[in-house]
N, CA and C atoms as a LAMMPS dump frame, in Angstrom:
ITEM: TIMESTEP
0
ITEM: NUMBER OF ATOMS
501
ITEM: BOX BOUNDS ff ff ff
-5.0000000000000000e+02 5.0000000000000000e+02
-5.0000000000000000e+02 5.0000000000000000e+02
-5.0000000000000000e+02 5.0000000000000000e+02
ITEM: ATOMS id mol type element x y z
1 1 1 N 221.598 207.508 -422.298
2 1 2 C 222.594 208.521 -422.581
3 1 3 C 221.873 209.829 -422.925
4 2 1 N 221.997 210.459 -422.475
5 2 2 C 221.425 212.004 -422.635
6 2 3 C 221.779 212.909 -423.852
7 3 1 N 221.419 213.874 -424.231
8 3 2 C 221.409 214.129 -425.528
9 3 3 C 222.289 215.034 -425.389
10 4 1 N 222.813 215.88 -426.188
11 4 2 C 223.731 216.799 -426.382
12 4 3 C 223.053 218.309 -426.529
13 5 1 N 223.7 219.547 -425.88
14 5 2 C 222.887 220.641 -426.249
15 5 3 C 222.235 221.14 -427.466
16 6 1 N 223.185 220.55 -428.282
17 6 2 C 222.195 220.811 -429.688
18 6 3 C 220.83 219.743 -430.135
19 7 1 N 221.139 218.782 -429.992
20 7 2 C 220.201 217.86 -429.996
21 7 3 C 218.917 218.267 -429.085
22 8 1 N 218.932 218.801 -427.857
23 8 2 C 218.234 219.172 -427.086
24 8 3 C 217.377 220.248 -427.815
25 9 1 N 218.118 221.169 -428.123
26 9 2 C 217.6 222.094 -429.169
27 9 3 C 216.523 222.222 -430.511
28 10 1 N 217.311 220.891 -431.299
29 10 2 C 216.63 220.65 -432.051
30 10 3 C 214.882 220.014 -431.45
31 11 1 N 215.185 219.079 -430.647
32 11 2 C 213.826 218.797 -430.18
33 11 3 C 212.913 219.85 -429.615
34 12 1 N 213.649 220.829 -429.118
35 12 2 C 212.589 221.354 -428.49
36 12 3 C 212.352 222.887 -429.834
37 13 1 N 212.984 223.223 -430.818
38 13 2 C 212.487 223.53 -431.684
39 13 3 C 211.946 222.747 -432.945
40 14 1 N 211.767 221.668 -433.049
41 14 2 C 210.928 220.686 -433.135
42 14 3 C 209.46 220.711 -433.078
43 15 1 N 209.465 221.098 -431.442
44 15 2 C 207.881 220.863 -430.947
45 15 3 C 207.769 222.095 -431.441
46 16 1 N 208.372 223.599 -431.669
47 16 2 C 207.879 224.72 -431.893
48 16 3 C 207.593 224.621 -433.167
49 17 1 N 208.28 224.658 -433.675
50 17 2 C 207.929 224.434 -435.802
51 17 3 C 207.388 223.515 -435.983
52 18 1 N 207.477 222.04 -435.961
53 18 2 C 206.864 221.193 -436.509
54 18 3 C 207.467 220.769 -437.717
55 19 1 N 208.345 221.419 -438.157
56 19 2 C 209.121 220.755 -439.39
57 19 3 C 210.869 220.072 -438.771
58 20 1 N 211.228 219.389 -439.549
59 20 2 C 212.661 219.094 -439.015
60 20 3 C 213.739 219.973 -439.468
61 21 1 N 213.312 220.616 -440.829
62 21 2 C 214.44 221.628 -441.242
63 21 3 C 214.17 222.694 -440.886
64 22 1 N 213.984 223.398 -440.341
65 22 2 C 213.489 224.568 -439.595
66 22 3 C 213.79 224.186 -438.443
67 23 1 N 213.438 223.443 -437.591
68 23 2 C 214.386 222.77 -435.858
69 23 3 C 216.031 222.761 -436.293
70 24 1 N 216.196 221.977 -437.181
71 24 2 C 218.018 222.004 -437.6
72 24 3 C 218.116 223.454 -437.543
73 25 1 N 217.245 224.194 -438.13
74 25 2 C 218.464 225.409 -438.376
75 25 3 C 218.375 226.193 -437.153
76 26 1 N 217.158 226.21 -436.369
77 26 2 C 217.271 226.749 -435.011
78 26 3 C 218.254 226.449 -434.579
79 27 1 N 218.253 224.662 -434.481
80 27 2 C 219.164 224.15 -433.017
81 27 3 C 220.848 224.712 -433.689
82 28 1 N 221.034 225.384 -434.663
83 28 2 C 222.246 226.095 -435.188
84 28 3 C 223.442 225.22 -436.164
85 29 1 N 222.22 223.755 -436.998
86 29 2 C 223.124 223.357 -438.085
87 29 3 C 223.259 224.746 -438.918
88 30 1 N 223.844 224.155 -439.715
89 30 2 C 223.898 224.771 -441.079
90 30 3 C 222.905 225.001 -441.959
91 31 1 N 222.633 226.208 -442.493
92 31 2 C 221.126 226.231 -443.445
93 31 3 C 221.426 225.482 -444.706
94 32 1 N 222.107 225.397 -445.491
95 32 2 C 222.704 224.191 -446.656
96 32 3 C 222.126 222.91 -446.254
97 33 1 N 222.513 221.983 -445.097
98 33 2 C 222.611 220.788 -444.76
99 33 3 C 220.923 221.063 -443.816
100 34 1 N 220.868 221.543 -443.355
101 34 2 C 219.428 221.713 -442.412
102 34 3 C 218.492 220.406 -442.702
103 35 1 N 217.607 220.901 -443.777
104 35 2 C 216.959 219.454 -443.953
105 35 3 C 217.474 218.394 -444.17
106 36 1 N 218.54 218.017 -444.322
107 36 2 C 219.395 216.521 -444.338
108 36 3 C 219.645 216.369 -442.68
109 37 1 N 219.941 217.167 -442.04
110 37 2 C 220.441 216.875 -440.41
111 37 3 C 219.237 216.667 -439.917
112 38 1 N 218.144 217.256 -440.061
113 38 2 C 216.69 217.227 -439.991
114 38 3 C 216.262 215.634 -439.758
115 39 1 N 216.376 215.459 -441.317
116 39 2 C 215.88 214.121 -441.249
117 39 3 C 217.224 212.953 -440.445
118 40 1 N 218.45 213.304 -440.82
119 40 2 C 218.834 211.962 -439.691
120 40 3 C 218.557 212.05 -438.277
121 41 1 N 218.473 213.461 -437.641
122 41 2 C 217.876 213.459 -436.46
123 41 3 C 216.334 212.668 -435.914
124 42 1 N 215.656 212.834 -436.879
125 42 2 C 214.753 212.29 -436.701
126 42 3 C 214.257 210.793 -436.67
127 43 1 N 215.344 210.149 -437.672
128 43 2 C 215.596 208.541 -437.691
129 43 3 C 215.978 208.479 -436.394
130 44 1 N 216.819 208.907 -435.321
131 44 2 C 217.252 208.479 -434.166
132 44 3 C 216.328 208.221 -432.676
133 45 1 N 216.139 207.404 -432.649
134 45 2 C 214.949 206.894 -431.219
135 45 3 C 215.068 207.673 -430.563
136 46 1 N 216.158 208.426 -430.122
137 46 2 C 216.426 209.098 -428.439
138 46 3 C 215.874 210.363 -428.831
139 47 1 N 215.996 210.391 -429.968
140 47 2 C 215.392 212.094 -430.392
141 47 3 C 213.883 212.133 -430.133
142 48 1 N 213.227 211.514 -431.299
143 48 2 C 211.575 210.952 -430.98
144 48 3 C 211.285 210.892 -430
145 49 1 N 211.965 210.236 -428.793
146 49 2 C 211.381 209.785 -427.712
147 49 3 C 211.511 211.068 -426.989
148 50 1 N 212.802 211.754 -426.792
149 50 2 C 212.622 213.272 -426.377
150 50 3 C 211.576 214.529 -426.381
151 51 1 N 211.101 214.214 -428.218
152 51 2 C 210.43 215.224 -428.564
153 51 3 C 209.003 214.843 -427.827
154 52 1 N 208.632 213.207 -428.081
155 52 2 C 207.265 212.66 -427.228
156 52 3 C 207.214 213.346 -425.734
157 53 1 N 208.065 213.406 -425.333
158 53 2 C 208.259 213.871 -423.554
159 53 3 C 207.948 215.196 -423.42
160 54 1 N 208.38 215.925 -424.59
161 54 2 C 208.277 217.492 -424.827
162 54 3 C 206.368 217.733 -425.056
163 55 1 N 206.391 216.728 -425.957
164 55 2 C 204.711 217.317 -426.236
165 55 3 C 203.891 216.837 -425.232
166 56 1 N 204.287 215.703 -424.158
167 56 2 C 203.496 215.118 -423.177
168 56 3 C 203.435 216.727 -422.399
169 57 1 N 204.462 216.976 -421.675
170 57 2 C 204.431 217.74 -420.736
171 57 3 C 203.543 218.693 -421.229
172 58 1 N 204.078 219.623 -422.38
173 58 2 C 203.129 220.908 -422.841
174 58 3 C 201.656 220.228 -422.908
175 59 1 N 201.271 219.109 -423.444
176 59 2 C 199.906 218.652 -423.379
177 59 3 C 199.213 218.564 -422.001
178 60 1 N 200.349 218.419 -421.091
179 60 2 C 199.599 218.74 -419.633
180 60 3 C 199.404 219.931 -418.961
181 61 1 N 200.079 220.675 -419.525
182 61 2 C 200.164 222.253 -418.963
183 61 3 C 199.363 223.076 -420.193
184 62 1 N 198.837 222.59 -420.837
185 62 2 C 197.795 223.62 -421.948
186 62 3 C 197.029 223.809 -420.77
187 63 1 N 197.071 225.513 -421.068
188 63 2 C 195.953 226.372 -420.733
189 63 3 C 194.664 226.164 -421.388
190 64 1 N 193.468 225.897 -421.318
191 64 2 C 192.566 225.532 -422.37
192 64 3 C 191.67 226.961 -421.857
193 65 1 N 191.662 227.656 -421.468
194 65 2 C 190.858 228.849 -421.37
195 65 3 C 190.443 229.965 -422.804
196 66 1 N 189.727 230.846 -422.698
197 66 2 C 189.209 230.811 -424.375
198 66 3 C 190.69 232.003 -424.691
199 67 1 N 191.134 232.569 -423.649
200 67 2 C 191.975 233.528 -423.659
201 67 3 C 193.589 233.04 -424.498
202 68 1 N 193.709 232.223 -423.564
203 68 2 C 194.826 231.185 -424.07
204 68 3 C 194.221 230.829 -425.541
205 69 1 N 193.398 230.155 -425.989
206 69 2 C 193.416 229.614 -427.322
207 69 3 C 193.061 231.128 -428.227
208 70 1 N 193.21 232.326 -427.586
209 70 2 C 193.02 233.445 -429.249
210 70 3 C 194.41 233.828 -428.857
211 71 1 N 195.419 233.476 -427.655
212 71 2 C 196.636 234.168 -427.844
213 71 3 C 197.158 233.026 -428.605
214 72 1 N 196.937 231.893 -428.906
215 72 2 C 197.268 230.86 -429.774
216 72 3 C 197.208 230.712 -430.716
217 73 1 N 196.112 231.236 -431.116
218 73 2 C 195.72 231.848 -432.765
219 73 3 C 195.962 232.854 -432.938
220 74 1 N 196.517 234.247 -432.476
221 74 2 C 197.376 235.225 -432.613
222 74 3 C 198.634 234.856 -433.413
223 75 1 N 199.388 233.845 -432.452
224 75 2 C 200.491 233.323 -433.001
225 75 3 C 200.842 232.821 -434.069
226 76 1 N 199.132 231.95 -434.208
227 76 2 C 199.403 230.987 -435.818
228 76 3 C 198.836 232.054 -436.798
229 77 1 N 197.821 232.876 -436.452
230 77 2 C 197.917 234.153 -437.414
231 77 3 C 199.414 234.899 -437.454
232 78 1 N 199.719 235.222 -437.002
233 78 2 C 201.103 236.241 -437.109
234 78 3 C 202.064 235.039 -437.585
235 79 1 N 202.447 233.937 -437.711
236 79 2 C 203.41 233.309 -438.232
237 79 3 C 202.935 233.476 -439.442
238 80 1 N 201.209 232.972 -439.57
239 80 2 C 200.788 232.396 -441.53
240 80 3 C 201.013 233.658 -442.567
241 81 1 N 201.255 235.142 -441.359
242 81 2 C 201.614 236.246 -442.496
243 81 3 C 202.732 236.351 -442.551
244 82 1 N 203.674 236.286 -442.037
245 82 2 C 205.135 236.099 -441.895
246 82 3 C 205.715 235.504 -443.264
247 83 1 N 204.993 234 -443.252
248 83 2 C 204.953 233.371 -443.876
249 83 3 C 204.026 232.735 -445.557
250 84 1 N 203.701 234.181 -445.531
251 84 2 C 203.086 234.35 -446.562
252 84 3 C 201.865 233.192 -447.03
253 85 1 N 201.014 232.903 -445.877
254 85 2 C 200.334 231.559 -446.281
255 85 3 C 199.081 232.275 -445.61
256 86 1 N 198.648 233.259 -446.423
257 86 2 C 197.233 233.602 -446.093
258 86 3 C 196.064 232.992 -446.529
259 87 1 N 195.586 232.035 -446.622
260 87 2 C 194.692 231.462 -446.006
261 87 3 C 194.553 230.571 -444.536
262 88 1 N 195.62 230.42 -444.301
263 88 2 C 195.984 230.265 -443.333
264 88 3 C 195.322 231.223 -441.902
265 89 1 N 196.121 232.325 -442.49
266 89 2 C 195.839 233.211 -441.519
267 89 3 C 194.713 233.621 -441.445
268 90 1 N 193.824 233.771 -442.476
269 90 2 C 192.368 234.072 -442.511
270 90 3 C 191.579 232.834 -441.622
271 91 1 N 192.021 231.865 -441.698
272 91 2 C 191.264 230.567 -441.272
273 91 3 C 191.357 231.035 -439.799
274 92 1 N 192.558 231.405 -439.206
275 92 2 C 193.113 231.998 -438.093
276 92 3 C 192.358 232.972 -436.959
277 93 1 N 192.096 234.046 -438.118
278 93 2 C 191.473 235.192 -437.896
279 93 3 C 189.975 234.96 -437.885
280 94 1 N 189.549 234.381 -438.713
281 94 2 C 187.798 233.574 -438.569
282 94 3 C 187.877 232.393 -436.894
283 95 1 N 188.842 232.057 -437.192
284 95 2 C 188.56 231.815 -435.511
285 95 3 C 188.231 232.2 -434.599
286 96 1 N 189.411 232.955 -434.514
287 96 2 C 189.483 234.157 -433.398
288 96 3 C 188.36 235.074 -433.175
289 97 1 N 187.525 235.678 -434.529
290 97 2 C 186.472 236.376 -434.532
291 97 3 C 184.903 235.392 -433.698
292 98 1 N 185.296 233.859 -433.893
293 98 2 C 183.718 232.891 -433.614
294 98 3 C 184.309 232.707 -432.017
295 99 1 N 185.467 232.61 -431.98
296 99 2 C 185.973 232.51 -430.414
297 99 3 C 185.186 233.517 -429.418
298 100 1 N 185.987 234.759 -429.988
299 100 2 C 185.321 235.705 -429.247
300 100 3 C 183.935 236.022 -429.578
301 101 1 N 183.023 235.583 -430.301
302 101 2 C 181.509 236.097 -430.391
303 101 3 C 181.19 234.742 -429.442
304 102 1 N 181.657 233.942 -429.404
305 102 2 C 181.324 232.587 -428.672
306 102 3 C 181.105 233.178 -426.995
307 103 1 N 182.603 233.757 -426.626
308 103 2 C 182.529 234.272 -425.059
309 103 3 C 182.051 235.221 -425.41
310 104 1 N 181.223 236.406 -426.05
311 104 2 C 180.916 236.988 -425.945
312 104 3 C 181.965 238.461 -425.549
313 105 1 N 183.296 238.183 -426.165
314 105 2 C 184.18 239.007 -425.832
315 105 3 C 184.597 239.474 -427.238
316 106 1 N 184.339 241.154 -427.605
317 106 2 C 184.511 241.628 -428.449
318 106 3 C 185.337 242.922 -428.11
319 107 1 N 186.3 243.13 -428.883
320 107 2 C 187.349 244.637 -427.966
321 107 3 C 187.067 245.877 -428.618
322 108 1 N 187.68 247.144 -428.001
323 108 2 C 187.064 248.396 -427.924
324 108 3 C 187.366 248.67 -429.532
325 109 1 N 188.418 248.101 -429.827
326 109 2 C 188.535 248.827 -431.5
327 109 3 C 187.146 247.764 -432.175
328 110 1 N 187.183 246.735 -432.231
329 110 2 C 186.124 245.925 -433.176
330 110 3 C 185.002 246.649 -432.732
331 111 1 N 184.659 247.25 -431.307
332 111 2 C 183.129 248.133 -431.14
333 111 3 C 183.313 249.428 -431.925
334 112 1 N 184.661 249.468 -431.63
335 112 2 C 184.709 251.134 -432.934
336 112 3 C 184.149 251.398 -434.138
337 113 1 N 184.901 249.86 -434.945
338 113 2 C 184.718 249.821 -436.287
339 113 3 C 183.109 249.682 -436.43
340 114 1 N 183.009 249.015 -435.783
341 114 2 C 181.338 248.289 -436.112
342 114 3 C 180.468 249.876 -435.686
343 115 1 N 180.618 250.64 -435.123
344 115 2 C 180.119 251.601 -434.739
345 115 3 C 180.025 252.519 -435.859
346 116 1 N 181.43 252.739 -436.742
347 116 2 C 181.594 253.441 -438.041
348 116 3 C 180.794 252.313 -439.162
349 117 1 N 181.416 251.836 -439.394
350 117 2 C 180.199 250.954 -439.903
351 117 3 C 178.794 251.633 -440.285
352 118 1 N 178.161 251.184 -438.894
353 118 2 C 176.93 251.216 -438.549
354 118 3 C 176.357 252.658 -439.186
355 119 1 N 177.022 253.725 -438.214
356 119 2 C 176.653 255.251 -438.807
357 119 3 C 176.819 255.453 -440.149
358 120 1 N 178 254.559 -441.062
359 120 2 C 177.903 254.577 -442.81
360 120 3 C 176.367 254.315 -443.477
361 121 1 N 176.342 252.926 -442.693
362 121 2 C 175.62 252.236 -443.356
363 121 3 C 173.822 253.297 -443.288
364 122 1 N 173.698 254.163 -441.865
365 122 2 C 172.584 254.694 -441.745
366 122 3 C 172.176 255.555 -442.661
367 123 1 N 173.545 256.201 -442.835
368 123 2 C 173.445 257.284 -443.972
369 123 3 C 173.308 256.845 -445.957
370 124 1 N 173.501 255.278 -446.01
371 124 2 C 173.714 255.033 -447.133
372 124 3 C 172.354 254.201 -447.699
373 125 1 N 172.374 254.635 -448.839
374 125 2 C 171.288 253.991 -449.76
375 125 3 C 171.364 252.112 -449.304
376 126 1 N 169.883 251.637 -449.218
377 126 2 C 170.261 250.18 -449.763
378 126 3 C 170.882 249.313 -450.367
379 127 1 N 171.729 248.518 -450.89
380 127 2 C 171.684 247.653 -451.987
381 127 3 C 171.185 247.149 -452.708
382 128 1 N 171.516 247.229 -453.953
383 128 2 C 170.424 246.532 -455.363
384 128 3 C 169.974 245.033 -454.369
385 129 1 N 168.513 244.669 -454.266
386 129 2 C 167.974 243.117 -454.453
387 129 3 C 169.356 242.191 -454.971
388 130 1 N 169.109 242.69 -456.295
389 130 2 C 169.814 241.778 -456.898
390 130 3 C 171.373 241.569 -456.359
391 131 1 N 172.448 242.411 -456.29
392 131 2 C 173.565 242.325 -455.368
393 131 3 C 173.345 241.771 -454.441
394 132 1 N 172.671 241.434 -453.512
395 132 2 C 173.147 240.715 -452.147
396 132 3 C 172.184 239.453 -452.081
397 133 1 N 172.222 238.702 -451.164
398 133 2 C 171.671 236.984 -450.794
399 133 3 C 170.291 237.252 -450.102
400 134 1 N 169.925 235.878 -449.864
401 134 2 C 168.841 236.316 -449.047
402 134 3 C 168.832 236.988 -447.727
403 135 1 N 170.453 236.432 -447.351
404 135 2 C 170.701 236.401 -445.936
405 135 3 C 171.276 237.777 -445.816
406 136 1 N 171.615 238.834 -446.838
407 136 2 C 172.217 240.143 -446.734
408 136 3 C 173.808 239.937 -447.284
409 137 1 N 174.344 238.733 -447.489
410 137 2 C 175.72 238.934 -447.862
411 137 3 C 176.074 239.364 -449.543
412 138 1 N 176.837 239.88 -449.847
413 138 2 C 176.981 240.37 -451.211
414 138 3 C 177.288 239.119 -452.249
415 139 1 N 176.726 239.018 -453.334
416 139 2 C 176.748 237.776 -454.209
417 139 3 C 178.504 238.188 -455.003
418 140 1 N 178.487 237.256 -455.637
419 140 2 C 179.973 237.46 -456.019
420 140 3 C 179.34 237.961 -457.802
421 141 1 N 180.96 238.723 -458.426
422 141 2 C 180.583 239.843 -459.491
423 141 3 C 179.851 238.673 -460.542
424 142 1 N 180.274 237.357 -460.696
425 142 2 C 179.97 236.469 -461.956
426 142 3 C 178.406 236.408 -461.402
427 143 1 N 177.601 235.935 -459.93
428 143 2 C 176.485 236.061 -460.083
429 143 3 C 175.568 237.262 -460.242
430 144 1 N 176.243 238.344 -460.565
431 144 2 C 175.167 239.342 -460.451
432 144 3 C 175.033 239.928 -461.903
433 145 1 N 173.532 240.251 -462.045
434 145 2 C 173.002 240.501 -463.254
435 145 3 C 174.337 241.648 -464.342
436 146 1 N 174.097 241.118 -465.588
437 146 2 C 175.257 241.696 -466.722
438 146 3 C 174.974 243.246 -466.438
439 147 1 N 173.164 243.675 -466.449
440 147 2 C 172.797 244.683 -466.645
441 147 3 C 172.929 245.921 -465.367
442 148 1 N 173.453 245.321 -464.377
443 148 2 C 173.525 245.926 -463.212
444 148 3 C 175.536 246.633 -463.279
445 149 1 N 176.182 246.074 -464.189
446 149 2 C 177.36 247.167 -464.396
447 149 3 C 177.14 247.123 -465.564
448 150 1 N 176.829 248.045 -466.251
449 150 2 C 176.713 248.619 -467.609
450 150 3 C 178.228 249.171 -468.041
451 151 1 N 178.547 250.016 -467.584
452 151 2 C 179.92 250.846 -467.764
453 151 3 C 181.04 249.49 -468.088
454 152 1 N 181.682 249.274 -469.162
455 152 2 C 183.06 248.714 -469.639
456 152 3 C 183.844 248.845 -468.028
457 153 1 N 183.571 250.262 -467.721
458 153 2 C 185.106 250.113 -466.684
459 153 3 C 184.61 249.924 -465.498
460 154 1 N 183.388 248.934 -464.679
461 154 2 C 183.543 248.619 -463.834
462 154 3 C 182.67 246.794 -463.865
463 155 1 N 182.819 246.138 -465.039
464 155 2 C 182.344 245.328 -465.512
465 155 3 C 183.911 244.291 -465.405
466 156 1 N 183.466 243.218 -464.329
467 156 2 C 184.754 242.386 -464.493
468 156 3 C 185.268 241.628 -465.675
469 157 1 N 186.669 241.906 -465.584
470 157 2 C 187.587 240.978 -466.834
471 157 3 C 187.377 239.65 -466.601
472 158 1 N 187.401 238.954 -467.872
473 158 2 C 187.132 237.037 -468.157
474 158 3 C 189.2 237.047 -467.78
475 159 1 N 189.246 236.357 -466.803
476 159 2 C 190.397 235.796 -466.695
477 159 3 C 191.615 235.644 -467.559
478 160 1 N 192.551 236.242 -467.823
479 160 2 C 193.53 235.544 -468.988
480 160 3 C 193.639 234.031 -468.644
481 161 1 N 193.696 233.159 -469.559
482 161 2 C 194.661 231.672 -469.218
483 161 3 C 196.363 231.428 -469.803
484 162 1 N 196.627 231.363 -469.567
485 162 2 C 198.119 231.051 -469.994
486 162 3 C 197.861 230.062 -471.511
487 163 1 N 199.153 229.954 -472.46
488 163 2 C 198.718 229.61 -473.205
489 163 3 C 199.125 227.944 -473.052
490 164 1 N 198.249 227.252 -473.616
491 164 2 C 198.632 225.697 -472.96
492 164 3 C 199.488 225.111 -473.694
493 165 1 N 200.461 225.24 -474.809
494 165 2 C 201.247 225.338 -475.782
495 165 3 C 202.102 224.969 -475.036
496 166 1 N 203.248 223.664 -474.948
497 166 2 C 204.48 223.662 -474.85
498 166 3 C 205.828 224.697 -475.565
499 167 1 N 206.377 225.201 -475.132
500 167 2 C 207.492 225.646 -475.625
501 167 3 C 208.823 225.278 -475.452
């Protein structure tokens, strides 16, 4: 028996989200009930077995080219900010950056920046030893010497903690 247009829906926003309450509310339940329709949809065999058919096919038609996988990580970057789940998106964006140094494909703005960059950096004093690694990356403020920010106002704050006190 074949599924119904909404049902159809839900599966195939399903394979797009990956959650079931988020497919409900696509396929146009109700946002109240969403994750409850969610999950009985998902108890139902014909659904599962639908959505399996959905990811077979797209699993045969992936583009695996390096192009295709940074417009892929475009996407999951631009959702994880959407969605306010930046690390996510950083994980995203560190991809995308080893992707393209991988093919050796870097674009005209990233040659820009790195270009400004570069001319800063010609014109600018070294870094303290002590500030940066062996490897050139900057140490973080807790490892670097007390005596190297002297000044109160650029000397980092000790964390507040909340107070652990029931109230």
């Amino acid at each position: 028996m074949p599924l119904i247009p909404r049902q159809e829906r839900f599966c195939q926003a399903f394979v797009y989200y990956g959650t079931a309450a988020a497919a409900a509310r696509a396929a146009g339940y109700a946002p109240a009930s969403a994750r409850k329709q969610g999950w009985r949809l998902m108890r139902a065999a014909r659904i599962r077995a639908r959505i399996r058919e959905i990811q077979i096919v797209l699993a045969d038609h992936q583009d695996r080219t390096p192009e295709a996988v940074m417009g892929k990580l475009e996407i999951v970057y631009r959702r994880a900010l959407e969605n306010h789940q930046f690390y996510a998106a950083g994980r995203a964006a560190e991809l995308q950056a080893k992707l393209a140094a991988r093919i050796g494909r870097v674009s005209e703005a990233n040659e820009g920046i790195a270009r400004t960059v570069n001319a800063d950096r010609a014109g600018a004093a070294p870094c303290e030893p002590e500030m940066t690694t062996q490897c050139g990356h900057m140490r973080p403020m807790s490892q670097i010497p007390s005596q190297m920010y002297a000044s109160s106002e650029t000397k980092p704050s000790a964390a507040v903690r909340p107070s652990s006190r029931r109230r």
